[in-house]
C-alpha positions as CSV (number, residue, x, y, z in Angstrom):
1,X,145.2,-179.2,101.9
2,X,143.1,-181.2,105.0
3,X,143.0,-184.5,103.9
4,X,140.2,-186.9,105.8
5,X,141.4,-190.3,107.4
6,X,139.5,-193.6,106.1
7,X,136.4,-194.7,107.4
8,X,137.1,-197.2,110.5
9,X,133.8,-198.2,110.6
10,X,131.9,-200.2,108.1
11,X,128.3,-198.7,109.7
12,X,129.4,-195.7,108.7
13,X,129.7,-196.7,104.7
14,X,126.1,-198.9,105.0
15,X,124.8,-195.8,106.6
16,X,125.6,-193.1,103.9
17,X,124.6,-196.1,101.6
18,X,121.4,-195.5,102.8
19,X,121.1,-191.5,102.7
20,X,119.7,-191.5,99.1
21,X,120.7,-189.2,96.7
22,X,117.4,-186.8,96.8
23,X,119.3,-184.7,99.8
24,X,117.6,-185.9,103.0
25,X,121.6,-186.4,103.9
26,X,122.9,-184.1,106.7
27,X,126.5,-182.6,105.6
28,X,128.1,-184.2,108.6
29,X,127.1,-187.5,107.2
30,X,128.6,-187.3,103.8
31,X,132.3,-188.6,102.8
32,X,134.1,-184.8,101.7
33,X,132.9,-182.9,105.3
34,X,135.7,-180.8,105.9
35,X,137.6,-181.4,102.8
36,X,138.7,-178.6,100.6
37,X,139.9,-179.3,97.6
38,X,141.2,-177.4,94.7
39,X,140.9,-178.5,91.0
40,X,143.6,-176.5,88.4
41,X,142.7,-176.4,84.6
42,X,144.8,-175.1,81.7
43,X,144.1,-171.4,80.3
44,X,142.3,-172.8,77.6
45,X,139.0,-171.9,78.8
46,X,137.2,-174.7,77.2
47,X,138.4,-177.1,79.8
48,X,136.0,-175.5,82.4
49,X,132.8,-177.9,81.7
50,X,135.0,-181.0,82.3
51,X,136.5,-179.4,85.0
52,X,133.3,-178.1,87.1
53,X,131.2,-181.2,86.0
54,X,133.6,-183.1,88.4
55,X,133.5,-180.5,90.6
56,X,129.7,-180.7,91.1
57,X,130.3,-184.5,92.1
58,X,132.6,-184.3,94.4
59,X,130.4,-181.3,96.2
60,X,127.6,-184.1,95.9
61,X,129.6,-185.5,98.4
62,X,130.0,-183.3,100.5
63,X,133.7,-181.8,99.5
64,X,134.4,-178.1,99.7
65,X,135.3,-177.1,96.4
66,X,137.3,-174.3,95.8
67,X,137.2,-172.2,92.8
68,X,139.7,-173.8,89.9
69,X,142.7,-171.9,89.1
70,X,144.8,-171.8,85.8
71,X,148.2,-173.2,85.5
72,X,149.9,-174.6,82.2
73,X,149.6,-178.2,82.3
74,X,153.2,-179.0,83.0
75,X,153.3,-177.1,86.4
76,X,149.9,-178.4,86.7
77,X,151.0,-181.9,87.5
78,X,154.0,-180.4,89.6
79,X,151.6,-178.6,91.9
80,X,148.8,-181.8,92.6
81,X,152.0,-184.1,93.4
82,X,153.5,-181.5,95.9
83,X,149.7,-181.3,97.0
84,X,149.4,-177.6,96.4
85,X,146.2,-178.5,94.2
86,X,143.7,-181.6,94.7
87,X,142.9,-182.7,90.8
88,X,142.8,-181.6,86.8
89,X,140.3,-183.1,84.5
90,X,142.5,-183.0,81.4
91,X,145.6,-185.2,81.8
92,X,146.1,-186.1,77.8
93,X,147.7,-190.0,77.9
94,X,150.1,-190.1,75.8
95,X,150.3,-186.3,75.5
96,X,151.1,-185.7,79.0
97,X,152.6,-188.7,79.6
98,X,156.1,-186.8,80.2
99,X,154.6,-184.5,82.8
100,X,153.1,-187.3,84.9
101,X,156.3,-188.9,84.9
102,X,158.4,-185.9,85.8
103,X,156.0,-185.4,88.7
104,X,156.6,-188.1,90.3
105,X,154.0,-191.1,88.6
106,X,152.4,-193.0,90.3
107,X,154.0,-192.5,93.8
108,X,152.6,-189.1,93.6
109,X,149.8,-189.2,91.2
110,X,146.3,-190.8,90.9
111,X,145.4,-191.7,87.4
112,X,142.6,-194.8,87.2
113,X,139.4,-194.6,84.6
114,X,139.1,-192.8,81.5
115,X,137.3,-189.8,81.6
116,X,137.1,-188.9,78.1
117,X,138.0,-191.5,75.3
118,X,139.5,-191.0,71.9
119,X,140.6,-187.9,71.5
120,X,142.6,-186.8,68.6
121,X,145.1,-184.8,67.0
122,X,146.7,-183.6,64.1
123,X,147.1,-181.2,61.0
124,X,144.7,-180.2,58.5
125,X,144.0,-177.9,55.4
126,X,141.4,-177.1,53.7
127,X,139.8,-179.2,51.1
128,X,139.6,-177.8,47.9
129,X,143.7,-176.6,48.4
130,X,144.1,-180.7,49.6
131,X,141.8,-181.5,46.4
132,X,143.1,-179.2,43.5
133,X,146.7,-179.8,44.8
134,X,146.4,-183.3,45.5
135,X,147.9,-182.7,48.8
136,X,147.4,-185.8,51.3
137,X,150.7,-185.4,53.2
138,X,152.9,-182.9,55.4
139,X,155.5,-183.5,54.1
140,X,154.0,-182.4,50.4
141,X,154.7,-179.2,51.9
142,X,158.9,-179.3,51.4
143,X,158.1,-178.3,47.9
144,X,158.2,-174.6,48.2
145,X,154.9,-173.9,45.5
146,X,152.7,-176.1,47.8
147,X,154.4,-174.1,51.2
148,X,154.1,-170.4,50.2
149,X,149.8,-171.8,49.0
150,X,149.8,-171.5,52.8
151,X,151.9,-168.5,53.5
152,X,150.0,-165.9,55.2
153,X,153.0,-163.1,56.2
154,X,154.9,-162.7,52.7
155,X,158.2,-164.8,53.5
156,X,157.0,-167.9,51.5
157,X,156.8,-170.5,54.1
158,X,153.5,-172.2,55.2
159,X,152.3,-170.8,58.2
160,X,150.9,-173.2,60.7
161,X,148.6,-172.3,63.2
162,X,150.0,-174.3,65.7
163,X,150.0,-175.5,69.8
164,X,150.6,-172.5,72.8
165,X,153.5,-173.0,74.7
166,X,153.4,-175.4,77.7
167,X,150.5,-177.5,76.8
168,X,153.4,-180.4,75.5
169,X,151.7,-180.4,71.7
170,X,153.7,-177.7,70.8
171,X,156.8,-180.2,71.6
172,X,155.0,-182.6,69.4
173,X,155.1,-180.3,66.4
174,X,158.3,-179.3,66.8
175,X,159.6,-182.9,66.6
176,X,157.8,-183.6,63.7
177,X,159.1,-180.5,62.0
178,X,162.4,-181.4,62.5
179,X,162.3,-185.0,61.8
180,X,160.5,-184.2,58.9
181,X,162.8,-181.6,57.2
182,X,159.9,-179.1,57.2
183,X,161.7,-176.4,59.5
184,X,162.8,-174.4,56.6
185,X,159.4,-175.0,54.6
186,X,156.8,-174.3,57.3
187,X,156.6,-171.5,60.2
188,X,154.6,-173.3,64.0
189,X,153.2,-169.9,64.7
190,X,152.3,-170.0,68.5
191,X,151.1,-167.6,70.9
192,X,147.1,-167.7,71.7
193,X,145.2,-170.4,70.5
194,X,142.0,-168.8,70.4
195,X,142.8,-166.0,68.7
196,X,145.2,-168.0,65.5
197,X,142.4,-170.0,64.8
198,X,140.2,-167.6,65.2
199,X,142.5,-165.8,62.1
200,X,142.4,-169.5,60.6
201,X,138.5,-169.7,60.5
202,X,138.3,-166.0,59.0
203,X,140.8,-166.7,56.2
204,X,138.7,-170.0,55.4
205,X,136.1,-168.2,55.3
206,X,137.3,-166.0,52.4
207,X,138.3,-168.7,50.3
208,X,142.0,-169.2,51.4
209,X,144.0,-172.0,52.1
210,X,144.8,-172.4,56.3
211,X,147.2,-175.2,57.4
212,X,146.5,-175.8,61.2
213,X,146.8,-178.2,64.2
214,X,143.6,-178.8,66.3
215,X,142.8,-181.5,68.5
216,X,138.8,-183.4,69.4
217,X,137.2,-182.8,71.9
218,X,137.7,-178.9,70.9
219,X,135.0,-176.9,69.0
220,X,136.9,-176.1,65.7
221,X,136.2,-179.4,64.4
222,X,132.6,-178.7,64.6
223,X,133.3,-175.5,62.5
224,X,136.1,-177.0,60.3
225,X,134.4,-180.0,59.5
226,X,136.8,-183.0,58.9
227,X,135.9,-184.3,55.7
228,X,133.6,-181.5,54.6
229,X,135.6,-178.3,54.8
230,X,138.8,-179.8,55.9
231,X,140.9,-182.9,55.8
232,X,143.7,-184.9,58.3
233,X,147.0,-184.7,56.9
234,X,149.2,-187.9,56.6
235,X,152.6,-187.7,58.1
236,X,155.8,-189.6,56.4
237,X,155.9,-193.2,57.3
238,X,159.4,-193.6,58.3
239,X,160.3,-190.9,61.2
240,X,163.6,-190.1,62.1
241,X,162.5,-189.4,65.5
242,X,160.9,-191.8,68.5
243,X,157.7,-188.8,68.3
244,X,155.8,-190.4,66.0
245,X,156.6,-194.3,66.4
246,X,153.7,-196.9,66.5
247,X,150.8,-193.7,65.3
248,X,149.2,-195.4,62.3
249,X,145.8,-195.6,63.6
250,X,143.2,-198.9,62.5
251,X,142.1,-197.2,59.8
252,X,145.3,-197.4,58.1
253,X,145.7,-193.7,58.3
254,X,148.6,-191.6,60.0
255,X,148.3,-188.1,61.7
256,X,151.3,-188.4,63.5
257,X,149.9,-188.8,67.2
258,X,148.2,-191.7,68.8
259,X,145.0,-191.1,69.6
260,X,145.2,-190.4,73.6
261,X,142.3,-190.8,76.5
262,X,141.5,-188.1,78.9
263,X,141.9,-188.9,82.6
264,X,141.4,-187.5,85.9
265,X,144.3,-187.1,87.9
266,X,144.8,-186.3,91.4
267,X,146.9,-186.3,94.2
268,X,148.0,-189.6,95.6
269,X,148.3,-188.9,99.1
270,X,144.5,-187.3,98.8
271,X,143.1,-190.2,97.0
272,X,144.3,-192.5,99.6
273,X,143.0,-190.8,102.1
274,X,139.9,-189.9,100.3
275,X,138.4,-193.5,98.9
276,X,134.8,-192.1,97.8
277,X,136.7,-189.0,95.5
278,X,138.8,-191.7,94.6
279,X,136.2,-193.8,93.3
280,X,134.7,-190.9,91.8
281,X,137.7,-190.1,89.9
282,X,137.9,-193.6,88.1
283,X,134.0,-193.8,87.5
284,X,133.3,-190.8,86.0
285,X,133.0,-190.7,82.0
286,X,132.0,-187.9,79.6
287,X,131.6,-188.4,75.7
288,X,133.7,-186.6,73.5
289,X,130.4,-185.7,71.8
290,X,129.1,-184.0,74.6
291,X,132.6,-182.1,75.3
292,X,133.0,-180.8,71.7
293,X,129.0,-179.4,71.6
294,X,129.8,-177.6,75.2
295,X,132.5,-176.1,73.7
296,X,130.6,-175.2,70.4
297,X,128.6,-173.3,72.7
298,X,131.3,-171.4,74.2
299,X,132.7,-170.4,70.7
300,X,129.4,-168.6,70.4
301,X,129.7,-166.2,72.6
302,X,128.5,-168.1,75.7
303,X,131.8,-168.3,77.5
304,X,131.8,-166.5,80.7
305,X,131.7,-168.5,84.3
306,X,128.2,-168.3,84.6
307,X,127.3,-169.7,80.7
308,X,129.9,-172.6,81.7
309,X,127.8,-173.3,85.2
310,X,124.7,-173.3,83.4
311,X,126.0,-175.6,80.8
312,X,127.3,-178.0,83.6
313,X,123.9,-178.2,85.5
314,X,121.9,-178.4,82.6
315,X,124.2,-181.9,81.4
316,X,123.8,-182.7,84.7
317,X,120.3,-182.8,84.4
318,X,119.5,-184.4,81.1
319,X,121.9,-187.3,82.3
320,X,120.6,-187.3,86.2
321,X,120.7,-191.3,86.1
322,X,124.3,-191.4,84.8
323,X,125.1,-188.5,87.2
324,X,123.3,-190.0,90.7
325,X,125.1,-193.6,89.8
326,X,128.3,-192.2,89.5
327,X,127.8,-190.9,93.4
328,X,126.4,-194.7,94.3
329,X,129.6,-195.8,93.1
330,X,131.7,-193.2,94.7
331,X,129.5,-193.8,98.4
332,X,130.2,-197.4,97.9
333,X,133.8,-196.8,98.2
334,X,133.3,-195.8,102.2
335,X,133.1,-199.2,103.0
């Protein structure tokens, strides 16, 4: 990818201080002329409005942004550190933290700012099952009667919707299966996402139990309301396995993950030479809120490119102040 040199001059960076934001600004004057760059996202389409919001900022500044492409999120981070792709809006720490690593950390990876705070994970069943059962704990579910309550294909196991291949959750879950003694009670059913909880909602809908995994920001928690339809599940307390050490959150309550911040991460040898994306990168920050009612959205049927665009412009919009200071910042950068 061209990468552009930093600025030499500091007249230059008072000088694009100076454009305004209202686009008086000739393209030659702005930071990204002449800069492709190419943002990857998983195949879980909900990570578009992340995604294209930082997208939209970076073409603020005058980058040329190139339509984002799917990869899984392990080969994700392989391809920004070999600079085959510029940045990805969802880097889960702790979640990824194996990827990053493995793709070369910080000598080949930018990762400052938290995009997205607080975002959570763990397994849940329904309510009235957790309340007549008095189920508060996966591990409950070693006792065959409680497993087959959530057995949906006959063999008398609980099935778990559970985490696609690739994304690093499904690792998660398998660890936790394992450590737990759960592998002969309990059956991670994988493959699409969308469509097993898609199954999950239905069957909730008709009255039966559903043991899943889900993660916020996501939209099924705004469908499967925590604490209303459905509730966390507690893991065991003493874990035979380094996957679940240090989770007990300040509440006092364990799900079996820590709760993990959403960053921006992009490749190094771009963000050095780029200061203004850079900047970007660490400034920008997007509530969970607004992530998990964009995605609510989408679950409705208003899930092609374009509903996704209009989505991102119209946040864009209602938070113009929020949006135009996050470019200030960025500009500053130049000098």
């Amino acid at each position: 990818m061209p990468h552009r040199p930093l600025f030499a001059h500091a007249a230059l960076a008072t000088s694009l201080l100076t454009i305004g934001l209202g686009g008086a600004a000739h393209a030659q004057n702005l930071p990204g002329e002449g800069v492709s760059v190419q943002p990857l996202k998983s195949s879980l389409a909900e990570e578009a409005f992340q995604t294209l919001l930082v997208a939209r900022a970076l073409e603020k500044l005058g980058y040329d942004v190139q339509p984002m492409k799917d990869l899984e999120p392990a080969t994700e981070h392989l391809a920004i550190a070999n600079g085959d792709a510029t940045f990805m809006a969802t880097h889960w720490n702790l979640l990824h933290a194996d990827f990053y690593k493995n793709s070369g950390g910080d000598t080949k990876l930018y990762r400052k700012g938290v995009y997205s705070g607080n975002a959570a994970q763990g397994y849940l069943i329904d309510r009235k099952t957790a309340a007549r059962y008095q189920i508060t704990n996966l591990a409950q579910l070693k006792g065959p009667q409680l497993a087959k309550l959530f057995d949906t294909d006959g063999d008398g196991k609980a099935d778990l919707t559970g985490c696609n291949p690739g994304w690093g959750c499904e690792l998660a879950i398998e660890r936790h299966l394992k450590a737990y003694q759960l592998d002969s009670a309990i059956t991670h059913r994988q493959g699409s996402y969308a469509a097993l909880i898609a199954d999950t909602i239905a069957r909730f809908k008709q009255g039966q139990p559903v043991l899943y995994y889900t993660w916020t920001p996501y939209w099924v928690s705004a469908v499967l309301r925590p604490g209303t339809d459905v509730v966390w599940l507690e893991v065991p307390d003493s874990p035979t396995t380094a996957a679940q050490d240090d989770t007990r959150l300040p509440n006092g309550k364990n799900y079996g993950f820590k709760v993990n911040q959403q960053h921006i991460v992009a490749n190094k040898a771009f963000a050095d030479q780029n200061p203004v994306a850079a900047r970007l990168f660490e400034v920008m920050q997007l509530p969970v809120a607004d992530i998990n009612a964009q995605n609510l959205r989408m679950s409705r049927g208003e899930n092609k490119a374009s509903d996704v665009a209009r989505h991102t412009d119209g946040w864009i919009r209602a938070h113009q102040k929020t949006f135009d200071g996050w470019i200030t910042q960025a500009l500053a950068a130049a000098q």
